[in-house]
C-alpha positions in Angstrom: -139.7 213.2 -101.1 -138.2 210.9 -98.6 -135.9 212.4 -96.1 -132.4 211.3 -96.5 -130.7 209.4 -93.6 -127.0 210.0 -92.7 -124.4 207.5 -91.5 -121.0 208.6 -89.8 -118.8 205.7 -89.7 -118.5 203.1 -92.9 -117.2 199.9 -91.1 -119.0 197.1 -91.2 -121.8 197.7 -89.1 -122.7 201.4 -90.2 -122.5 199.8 -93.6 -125.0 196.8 -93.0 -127.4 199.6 -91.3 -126.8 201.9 -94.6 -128.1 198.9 -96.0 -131.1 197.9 -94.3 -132.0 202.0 -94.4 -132.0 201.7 -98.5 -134.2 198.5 -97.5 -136.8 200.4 -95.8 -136.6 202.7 -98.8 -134.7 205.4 -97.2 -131.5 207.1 -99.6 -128.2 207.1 -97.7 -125.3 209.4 -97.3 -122.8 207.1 -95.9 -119.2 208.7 -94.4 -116.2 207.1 -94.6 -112.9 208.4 -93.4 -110.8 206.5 -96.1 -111.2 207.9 -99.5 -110.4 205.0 -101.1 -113.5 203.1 -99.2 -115.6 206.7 -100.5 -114.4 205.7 -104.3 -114.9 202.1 -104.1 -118.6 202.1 -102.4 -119.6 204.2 -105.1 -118.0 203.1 -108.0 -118.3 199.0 -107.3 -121.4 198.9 -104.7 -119.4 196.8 -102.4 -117.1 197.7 -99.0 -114.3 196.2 -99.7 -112.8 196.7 -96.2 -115.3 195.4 -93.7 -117.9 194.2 -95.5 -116.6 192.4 -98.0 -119.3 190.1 -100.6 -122.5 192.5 -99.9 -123.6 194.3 -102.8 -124.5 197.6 -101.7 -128.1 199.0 -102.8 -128.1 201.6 -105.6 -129.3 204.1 -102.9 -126.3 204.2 -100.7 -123.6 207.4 -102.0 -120.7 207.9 -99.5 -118.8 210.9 -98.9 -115.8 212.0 -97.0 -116.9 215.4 -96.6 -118.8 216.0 -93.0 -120.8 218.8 -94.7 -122.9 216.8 -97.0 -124.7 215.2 -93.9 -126.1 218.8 -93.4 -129.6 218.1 -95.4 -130.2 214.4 -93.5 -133.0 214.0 -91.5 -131.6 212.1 -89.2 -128.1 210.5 -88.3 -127.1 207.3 -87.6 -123.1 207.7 -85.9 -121.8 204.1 -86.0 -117.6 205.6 -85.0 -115.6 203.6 -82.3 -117.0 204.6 -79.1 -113.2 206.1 -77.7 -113.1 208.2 -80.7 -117.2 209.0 -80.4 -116.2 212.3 -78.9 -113.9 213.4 -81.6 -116.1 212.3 -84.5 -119.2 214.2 -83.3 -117.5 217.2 -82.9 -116.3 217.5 -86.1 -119.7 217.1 -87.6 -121.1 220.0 -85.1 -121.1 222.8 -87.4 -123.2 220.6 -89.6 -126.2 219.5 -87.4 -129.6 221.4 -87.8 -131.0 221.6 -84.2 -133.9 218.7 -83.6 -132.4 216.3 -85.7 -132.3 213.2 -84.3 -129.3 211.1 -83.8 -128.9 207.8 -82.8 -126.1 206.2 -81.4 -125.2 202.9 -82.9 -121.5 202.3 -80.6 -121.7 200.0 -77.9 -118.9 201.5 -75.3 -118.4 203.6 -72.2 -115.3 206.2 -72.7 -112.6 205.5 -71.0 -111.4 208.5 -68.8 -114.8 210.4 -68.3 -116.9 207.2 -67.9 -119.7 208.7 -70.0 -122.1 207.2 -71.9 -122.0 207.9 -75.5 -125.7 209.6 -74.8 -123.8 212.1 -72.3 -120.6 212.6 -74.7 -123.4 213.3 -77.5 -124.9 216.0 -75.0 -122.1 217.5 -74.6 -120.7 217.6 -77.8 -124.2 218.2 -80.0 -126.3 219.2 -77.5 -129.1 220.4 -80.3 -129.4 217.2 -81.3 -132.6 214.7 -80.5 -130.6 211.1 -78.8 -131.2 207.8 -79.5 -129.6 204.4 -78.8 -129.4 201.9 -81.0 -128.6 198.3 -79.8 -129.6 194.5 -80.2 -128.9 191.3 -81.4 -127.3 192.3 -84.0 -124.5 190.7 -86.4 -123.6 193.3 -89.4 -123.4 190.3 -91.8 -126.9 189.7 -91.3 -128.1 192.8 -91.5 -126.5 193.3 -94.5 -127.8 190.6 -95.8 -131.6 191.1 -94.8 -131.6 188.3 -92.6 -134.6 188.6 -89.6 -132.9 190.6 -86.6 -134.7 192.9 -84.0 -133.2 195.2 -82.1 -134.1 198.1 -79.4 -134.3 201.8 -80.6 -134.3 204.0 -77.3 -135.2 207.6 -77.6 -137.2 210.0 -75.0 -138.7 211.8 -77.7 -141.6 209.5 -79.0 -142.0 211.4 -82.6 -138.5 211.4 -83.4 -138.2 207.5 -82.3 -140.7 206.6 -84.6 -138.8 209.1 -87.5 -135.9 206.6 -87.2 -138.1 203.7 -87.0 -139.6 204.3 -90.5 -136.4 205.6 -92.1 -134.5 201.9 -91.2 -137.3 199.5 -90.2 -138.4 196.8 -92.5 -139.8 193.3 -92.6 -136.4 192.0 -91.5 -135.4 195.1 -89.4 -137.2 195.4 -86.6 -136.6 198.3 -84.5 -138.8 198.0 -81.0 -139.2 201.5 -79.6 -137.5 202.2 -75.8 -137.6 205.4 -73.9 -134.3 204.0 -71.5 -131.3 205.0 -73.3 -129.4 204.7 -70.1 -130.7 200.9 -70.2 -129.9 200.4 -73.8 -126.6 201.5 -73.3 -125.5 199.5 -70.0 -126.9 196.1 -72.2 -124.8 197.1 -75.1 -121.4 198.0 -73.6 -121.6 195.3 -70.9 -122.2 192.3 -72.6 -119.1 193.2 -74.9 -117.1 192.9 -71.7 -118.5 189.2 -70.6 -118.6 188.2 -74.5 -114.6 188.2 -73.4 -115.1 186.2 -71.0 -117.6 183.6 -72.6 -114.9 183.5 -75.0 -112.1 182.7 -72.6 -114.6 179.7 -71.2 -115.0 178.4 -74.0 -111.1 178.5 -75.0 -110.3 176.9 -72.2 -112.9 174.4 -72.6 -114.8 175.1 -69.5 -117.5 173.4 -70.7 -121.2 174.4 -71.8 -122.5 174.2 -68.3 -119.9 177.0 -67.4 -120.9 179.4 -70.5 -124.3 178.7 -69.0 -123.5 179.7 -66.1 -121.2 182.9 -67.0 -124.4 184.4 -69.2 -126.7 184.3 -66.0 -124.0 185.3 -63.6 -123.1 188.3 -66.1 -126.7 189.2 -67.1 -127.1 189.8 -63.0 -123.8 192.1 -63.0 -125.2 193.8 -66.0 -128.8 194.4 -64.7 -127.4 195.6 -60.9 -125.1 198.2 -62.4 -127.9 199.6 -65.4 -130.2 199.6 -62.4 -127.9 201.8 -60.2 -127.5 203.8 -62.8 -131.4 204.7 -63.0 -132.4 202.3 -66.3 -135.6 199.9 -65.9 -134.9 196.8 -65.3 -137.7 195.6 -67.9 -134.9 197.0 -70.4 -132.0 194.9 -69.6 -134.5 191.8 -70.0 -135.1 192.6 -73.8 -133.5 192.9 -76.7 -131.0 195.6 -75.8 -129.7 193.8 -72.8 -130.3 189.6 -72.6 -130.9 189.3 -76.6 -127.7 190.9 -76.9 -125.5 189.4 -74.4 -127.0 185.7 -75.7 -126.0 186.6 -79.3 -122.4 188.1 -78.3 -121.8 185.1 -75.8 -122.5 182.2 -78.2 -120.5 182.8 -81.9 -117.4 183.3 -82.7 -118.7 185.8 -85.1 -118.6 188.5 -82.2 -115.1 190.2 -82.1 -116.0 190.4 -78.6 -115.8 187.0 -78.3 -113.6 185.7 -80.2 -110.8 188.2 -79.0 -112.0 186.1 -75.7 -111.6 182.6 -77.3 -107.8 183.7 -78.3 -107.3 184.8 -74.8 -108.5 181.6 -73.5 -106.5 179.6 -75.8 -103.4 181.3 -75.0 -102.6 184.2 -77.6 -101.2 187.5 -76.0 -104.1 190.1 -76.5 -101.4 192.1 -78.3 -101.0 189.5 -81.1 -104.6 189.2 -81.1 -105.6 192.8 -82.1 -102.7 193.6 -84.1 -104.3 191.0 -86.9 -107.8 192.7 -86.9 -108.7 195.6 -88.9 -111.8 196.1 -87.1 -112.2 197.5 -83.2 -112.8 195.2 -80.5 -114.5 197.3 -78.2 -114.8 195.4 -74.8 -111.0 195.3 -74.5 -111.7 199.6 -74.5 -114.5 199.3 -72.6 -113.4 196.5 -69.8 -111.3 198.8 -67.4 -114.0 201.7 -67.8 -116.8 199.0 -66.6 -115.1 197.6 -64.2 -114.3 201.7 -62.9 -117.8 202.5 -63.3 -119.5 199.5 -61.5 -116.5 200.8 -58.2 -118.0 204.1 -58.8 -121.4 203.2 -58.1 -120.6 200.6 -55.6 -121.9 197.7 -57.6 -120.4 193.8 -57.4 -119.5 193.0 -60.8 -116.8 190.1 -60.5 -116.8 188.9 -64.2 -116.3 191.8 -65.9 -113.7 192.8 -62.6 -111.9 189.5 -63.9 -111.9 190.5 -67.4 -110.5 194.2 -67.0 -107.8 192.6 -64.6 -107.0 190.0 -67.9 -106.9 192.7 -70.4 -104.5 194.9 -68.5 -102.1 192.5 -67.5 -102.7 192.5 -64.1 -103.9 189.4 -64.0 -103.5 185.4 -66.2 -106.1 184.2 -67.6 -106.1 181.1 -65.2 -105.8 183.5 -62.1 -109.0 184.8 -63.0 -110.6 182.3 -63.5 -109.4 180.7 -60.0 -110.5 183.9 -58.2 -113.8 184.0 -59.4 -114.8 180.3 -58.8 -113.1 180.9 -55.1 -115.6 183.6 -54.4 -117.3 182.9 -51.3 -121.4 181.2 -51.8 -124.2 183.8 -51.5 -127.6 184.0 -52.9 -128.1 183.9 -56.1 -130.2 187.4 -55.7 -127.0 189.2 -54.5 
């Protein structure tokens, strides 16, 4: 019988990977924290929340009750990354040790300034971890569109475990042992997705978005690198793939909170209209904290925290950083 996969988190995302995982051929217990999202997956095969025109395969059942993940060979925890902590730890009592779980949040906590990897530790520390990250839009996912992403886990048997229970011909999960790595290129490049938004809201121009993906890809790359991840990791899919997706479509909530900022809507206004969690506002400030931890230059995403807590306009920022003194482009 083929092991049963469970998801924690039913937003659009954990929903498209519920779906490629029925794909691959894999049943799916899929928890929601709305019981009216619980009663309309299963009863109309569609999300009507967040993923809205996807009709869900007939192997997907969600839940609202944390215990029914208990008999899952493996979990898949797709909840905001400032509520990761909470979320895990109500689902401790329910882990069996070994299992692995993959973390599919793209975020740094604010406070701590943990990875999601160290908050898992912490919380489920029986638990096997893996990162999930890539070029990745949950629209095509859900709709079996050709994406490839990075699936980082230090234990080789349990990455390939995951690998079979979501991979298919148009999921394709490349196996990483740098979690740290994974995690740097997914959390970062929601910060500078901001700020290729603001670039292009201000009509900047497309030799300036050029320019901002480089110049970020560098800032991303120093600090994963400080942080012990292998450089070769931030080149792939978990770290340039993903930042060259984010930066260039709309499509990204990341970047189009950005192009709204750019275009002169209060960040406010702008989040109080989505149902959905933008999570490089969250993640900015803790970035921008972690990079001065570690004593790494990162300017843009500096810019961007400075933006997204007031302490700075939009056209300050952008000032500062093209007044920045010339170096070399290895700095």
């Amino acid at each position: 019988m083929t092991a049963k996969l469970g998801i924690i988190g039913a937003g659009a995302w954990g929903t498209a990977l519920a779906q490629a995982a029925a794909r691959a051929g894999t049943p799916v217990t899929l928890w929601a924290f709305e019981p009216e999202l619980v009663d309309a997956i299963n009863q109309t095969r569609e999300n009507p929340l967040y993923l809205k025109g996807v009709t869900l395969d007939a192997k997907i059942r969600a839940t609202g009750e944390a215990a029914d993940l208990a008999d899952a060979g493996a979990w898949l925890v797709v909840t905001p990354a400032q509520h990761m902590r909470s979320s895990l730890a109500g689902f401790a009592a329910h882990l069996r040790p070994g299992t692995p779980v993959a973390l599919c949040s793209k975020g740094i906590e604010r406070g701590s300034l943990k990875l999601m990897s160290e908050v898992l530790a912490e919380t489920l520390p029986a638990a096997i971890p893996a990162v999930l990250s890539g070029p990745s839009f949950a629209a095509d996912v859900a709709r079996g569109l050709p994406t490839a992403v990075t699936l980082a886990c230090s234990d080789r048997m349990a990455g390939e475990k995951l690998i079979s229970m979501i991979g298919s011909a148009s999921f394709r999960p490349y196996l990483a042992d740098d979690l740290v790595g994974a995690e740097i290129g997914g959390s970062v490049k929601n910060v500078l997705a901001i700020a290729a938004g603001i670039v292009e809201g201000r009509a900047l121009g497309r030799s300036a978005h050029a320019a901002l993906i480089a110049r970020g890809f560098a800032e991303m790359t120093r600090l994963a690198v400080a942080m012990g991840a292998q450089r070769e990791t931030l080149a792939g899919l978990c770290g340039l793939g993903d930042l060259v997706l984010t930066c260039s479509s709309p499509q990204s909530r990341n970047m189009s909170c950005g192009l709204a900022l750019g275009r002169g809507e209060a960040l406010a206004d702008i989040l109080a209209a989505r149902n959905s969690v933008t999570e490089g506002v969250a993640s900015a400030p803790a970035v921008f904290e972690l990079a001065a931890r570690h004593g790494v230059d990162m300017p843009i995403c500096e810019a961007v925290a400075a933006i997204i807590s007031g302490a700075s306009s939009v056209d300050t920022a952008i000032s500062g950083l093209l007044a920045r003194p010339f170096t070399s482009e290895s700095d």
